[in-house]
C-alpha positions as CSV (number, residue, x, y, z in Angstrom):
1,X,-87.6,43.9,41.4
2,X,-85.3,41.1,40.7
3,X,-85.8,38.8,37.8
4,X,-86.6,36.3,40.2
5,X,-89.8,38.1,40.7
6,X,-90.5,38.9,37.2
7,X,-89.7,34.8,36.9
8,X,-92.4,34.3,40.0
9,X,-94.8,36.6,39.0
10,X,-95.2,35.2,35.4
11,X,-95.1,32.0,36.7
12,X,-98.8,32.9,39.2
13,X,-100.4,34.9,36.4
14,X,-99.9,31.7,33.9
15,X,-101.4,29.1,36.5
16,X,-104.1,32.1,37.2
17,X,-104.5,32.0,33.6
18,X,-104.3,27.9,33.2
19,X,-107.0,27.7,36.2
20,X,-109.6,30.3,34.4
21,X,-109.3,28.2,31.4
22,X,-110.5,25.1,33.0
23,X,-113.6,26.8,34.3
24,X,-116.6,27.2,31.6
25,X,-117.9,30.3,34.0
26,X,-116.1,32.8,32.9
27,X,-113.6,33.0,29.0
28,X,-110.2,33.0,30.5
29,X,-109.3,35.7,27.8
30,X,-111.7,37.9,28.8
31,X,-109.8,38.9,31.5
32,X,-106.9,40.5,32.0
33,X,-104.7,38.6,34.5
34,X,-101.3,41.4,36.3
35,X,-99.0,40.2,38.4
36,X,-95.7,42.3,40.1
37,X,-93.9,41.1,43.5
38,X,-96.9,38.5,44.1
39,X,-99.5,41.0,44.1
40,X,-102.8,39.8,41.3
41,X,-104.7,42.7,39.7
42,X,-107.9,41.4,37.8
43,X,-109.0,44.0,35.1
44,X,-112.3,44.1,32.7
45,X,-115.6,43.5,32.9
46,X,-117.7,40.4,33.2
47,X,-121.4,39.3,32.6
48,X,-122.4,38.8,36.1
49,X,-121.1,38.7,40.0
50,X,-120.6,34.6,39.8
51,X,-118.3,35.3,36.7
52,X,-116.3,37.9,38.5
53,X,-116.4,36.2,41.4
54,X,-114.7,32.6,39.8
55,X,-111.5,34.9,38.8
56,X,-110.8,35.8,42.2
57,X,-111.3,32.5,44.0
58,X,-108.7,31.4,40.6
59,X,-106.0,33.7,41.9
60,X,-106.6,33.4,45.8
61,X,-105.7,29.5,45.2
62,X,-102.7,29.9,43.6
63,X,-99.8,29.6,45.5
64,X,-97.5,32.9,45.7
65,X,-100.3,34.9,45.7
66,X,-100.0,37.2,48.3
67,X,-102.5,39.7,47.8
68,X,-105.4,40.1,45.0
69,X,-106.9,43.3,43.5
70,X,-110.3,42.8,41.9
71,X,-110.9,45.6,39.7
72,X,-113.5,43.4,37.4
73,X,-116.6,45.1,36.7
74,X,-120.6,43.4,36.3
75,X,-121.4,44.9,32.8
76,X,-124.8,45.4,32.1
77,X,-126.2,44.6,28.7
């Protein structure tokens, strides 16, 4: 990986980041936002499937995503 990519990938995780914290669905620091060679990992758990859900559609729209892996789990209180 070049730092051209580290550059790129920090660059899509902070307007991942920057997009979750203008939604009131889910708390953008909640969740924990990966990115390497334009690939998103979402990680931790959220209250319900419309708040996983809004992280995902957050990180398909930002461009240089190529890929998106939604490891965010429903937790049940």
């Amino acid at each position: 990986m070049t730092h051209t990519d580290k550059v790129l990938d920090k660059a899509i995780a902070e307007d991942i980041v920057a997009s979750l914290e203008a939604r009131t669905l889910v708390n953008a620091d909640d969740i924990e936002v990966s990115v390497s060679n334009n690939v998103v990992e979402l990680s931790n758990s959220t209250p319900d499937l419309a708040a996983r859900e809004a992280p995902a559609n957050a990180a398909l729209h930002t461009a240089g995503v190529k890929s998106l892996q939604n490891n965010l789990l429903i937790s049940r209180l």
